[in-house]
N, CA, C and O of each residue as an XYZ file, in Angstrom:
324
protein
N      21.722     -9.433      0.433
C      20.365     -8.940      0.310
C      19.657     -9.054      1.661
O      19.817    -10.087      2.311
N      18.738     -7.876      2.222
C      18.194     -7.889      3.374
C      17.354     -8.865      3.123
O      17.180     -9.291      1.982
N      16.627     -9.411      4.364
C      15.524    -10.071      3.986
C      14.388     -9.378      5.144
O      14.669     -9.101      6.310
N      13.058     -9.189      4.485
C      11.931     -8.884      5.149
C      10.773     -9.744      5.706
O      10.219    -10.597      5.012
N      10.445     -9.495      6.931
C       9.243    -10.403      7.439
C       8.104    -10.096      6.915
O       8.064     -8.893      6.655
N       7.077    -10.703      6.621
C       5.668    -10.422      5.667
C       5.473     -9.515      6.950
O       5.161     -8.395      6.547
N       5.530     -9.544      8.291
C       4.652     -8.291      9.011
C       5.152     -7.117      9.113
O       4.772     -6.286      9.937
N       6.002     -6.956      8.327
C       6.714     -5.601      8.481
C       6.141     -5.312      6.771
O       6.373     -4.129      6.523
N       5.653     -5.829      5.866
C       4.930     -5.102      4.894
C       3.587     -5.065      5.654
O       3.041     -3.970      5.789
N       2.912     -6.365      6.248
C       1.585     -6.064      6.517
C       1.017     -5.141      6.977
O      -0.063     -4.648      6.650
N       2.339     -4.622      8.446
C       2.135     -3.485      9.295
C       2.021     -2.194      8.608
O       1.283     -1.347      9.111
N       2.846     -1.857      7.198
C       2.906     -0.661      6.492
C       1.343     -0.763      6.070
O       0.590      0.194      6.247
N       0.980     -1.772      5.600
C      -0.456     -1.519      4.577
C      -1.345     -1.423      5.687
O      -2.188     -0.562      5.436
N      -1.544     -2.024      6.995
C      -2.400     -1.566      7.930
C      -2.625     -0.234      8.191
O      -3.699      0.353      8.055
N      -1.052      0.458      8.764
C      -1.198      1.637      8.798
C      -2.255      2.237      7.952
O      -3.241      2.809      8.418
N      -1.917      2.026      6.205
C      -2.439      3.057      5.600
C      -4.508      2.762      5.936
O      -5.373      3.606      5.703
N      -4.673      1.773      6.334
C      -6.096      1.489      6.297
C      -6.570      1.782      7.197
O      -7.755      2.116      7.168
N      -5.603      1.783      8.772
C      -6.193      2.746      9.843
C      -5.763      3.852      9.712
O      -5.495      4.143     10.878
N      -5.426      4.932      8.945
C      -5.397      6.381      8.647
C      -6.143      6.967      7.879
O      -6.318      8.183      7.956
N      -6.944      5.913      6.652
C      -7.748      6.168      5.938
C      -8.914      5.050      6.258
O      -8.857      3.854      5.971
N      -9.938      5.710      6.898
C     -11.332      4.572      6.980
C     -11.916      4.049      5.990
O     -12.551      2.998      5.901
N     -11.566      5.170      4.929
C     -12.646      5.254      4.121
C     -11.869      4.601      2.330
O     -12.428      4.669      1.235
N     -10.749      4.136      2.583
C      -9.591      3.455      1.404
C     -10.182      1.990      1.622
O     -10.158      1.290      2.634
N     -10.701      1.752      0.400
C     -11.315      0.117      0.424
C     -10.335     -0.550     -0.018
O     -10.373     -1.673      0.484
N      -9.179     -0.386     -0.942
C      -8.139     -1.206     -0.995
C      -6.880     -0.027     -2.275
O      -6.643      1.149     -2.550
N      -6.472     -1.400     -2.628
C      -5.447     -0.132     -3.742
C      -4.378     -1.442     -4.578
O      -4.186     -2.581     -4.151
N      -3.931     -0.957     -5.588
C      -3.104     -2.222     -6.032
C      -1.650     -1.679     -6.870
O      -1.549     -0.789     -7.715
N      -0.665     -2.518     -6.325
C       0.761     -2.117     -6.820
C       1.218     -2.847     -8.197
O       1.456     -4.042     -8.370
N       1.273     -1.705     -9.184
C       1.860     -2.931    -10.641
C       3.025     -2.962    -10.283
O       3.428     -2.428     -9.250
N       3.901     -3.745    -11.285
C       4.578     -4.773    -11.618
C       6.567     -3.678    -11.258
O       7.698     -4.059    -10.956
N       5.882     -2.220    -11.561
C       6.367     -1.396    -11.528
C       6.923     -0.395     -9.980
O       7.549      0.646     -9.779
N       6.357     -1.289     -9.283
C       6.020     -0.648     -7.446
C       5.179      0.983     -7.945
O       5.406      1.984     -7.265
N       4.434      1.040     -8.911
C       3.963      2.249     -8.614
C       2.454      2.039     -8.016
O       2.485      0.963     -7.419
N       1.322      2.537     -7.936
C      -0.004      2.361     -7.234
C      -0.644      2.546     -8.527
O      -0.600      3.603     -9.157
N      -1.228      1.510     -8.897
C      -2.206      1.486    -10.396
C      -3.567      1.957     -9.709
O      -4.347      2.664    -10.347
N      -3.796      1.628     -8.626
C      -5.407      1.796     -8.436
C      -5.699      2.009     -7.090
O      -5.070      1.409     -6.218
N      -6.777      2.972     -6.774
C      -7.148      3.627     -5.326
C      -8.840      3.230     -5.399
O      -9.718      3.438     -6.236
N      -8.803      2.617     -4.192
C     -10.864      2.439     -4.272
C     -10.963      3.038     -2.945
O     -10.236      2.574     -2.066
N     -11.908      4.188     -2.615
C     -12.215      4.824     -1.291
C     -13.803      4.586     -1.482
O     -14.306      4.367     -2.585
N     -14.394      4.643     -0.499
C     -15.781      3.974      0.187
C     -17.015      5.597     -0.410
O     -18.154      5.545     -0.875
N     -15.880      7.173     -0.029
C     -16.789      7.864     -0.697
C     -15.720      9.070     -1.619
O     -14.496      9.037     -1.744
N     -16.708     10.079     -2.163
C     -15.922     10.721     -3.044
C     -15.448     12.296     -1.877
O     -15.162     13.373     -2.399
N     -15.454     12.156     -0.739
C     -15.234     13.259     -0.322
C     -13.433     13.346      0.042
O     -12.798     14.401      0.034
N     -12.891     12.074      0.325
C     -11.350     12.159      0.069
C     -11.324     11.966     -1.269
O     -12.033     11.426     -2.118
N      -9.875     12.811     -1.192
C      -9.264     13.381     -2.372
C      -8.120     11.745     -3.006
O      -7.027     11.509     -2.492
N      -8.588     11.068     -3.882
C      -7.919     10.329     -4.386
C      -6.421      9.983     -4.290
O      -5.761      9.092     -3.755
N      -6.141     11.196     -5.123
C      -4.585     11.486     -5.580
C      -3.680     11.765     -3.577
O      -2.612     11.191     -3.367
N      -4.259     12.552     -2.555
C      -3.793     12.097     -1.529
C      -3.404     11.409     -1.185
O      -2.292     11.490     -0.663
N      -4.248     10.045     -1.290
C      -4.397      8.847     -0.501
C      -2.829      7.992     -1.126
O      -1.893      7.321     -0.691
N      -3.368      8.599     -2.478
C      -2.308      7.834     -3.215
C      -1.318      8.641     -3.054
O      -0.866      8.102     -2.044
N      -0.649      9.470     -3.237
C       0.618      9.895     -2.421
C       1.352      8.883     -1.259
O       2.463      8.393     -1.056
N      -0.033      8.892     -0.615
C       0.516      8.436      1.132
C       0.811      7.360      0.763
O       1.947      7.078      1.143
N       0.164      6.290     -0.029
C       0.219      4.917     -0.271
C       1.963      4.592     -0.889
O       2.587      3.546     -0.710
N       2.405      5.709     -1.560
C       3.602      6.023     -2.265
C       4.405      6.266     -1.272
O       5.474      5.656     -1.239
N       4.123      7.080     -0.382
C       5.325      7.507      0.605
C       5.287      5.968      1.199
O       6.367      5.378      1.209
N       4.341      5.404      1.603
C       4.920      4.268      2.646
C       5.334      3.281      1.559
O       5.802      2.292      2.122
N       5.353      3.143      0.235
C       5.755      2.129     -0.500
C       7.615      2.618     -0.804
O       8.537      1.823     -0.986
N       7.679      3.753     -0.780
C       9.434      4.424     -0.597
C      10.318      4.479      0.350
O      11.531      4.650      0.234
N       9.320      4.243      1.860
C      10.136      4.055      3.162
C      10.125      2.584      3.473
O      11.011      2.025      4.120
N       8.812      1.855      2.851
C       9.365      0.560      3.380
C      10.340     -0.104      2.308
O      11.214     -0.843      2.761
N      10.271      0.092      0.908
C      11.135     -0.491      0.358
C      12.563      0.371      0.501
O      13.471     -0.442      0.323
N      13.027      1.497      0.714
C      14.202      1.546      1.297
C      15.085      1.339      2.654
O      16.286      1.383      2.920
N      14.014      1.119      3.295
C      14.481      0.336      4.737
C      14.577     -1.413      4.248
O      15.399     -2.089      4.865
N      14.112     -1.796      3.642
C      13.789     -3.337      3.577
C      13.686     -3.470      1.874
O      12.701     -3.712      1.177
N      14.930     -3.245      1.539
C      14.760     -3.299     -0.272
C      13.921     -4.994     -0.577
O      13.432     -5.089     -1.702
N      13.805     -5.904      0.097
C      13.420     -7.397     -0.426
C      11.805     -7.515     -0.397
O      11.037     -8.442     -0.653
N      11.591     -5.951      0.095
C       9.909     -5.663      0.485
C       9.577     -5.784     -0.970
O       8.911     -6.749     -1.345
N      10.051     -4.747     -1.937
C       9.569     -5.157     -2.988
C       9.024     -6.067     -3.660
O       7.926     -5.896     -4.190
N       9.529     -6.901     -3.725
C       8.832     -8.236     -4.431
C       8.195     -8.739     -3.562
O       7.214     -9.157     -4.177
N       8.023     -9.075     -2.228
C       6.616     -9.228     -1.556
C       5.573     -7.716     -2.552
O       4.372     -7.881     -2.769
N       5.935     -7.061     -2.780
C       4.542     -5.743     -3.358
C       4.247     -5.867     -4.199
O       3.033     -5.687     -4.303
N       5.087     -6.312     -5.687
C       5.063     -6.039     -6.978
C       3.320     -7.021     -7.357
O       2.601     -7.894     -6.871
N       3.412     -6.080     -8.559
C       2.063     -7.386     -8.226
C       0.582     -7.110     -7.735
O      -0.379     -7.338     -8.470
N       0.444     -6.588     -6.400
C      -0.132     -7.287     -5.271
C      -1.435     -5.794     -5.014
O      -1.266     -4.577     -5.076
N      -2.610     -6.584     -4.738
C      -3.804     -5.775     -4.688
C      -3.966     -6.012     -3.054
O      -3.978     -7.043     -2.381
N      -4.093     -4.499     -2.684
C      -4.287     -4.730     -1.012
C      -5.755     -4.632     -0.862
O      -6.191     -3.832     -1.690
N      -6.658     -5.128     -0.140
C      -8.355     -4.353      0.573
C      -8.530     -4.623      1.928
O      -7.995     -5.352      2.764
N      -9.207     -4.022      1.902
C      -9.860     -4.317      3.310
C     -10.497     -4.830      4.007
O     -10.457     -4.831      5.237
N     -11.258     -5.403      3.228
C     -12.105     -6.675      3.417
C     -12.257     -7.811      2.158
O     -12.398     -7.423      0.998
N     -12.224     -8.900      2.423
C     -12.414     -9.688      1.094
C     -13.781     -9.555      1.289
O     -14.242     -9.190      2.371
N     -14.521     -9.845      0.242
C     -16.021    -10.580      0.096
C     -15.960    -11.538     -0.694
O     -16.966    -12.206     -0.933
């Protein structure tokens, strides 16, 4: 089994937050699919974002299958409060 460094998931979820300004966070069930998208306004298109969030959840877990279970689970944002 490969094993993955937490910054090689962190770096994927950064990406998606510096490509999207406006993605306040998003969360992966249990399932690696994307249960939930929060964007800041309604002028991006949801279902996009979430695509993209999908494509980088399919390239990093097939480059680094042990990424998964670092994801399962797991609510990303962008800022805590």
């Amino acid at each position: 089994m490969e094993s993955i460094r937490l910054d090689e998931v962190a770096n994927g979820v950064l990406g998606l937050f510096n490509r999207y300004p406006r993605l306040s966070g998003f969360s992966i069930d249990a399932t690696l699919c994307v249960s939930d998208v929060a964007l800041d306004c309604v002028d991006l298109p949801t279902r996009a974002v979430g695509a993209e969030i999908s494509r980088m959840l399919v390239e990093l877990v097939d480059e680094n299958p042990d990424a998964a279970e670092l994801l399962r689970g797991r609510t990303f944002v962008r800022t805590l409060h």
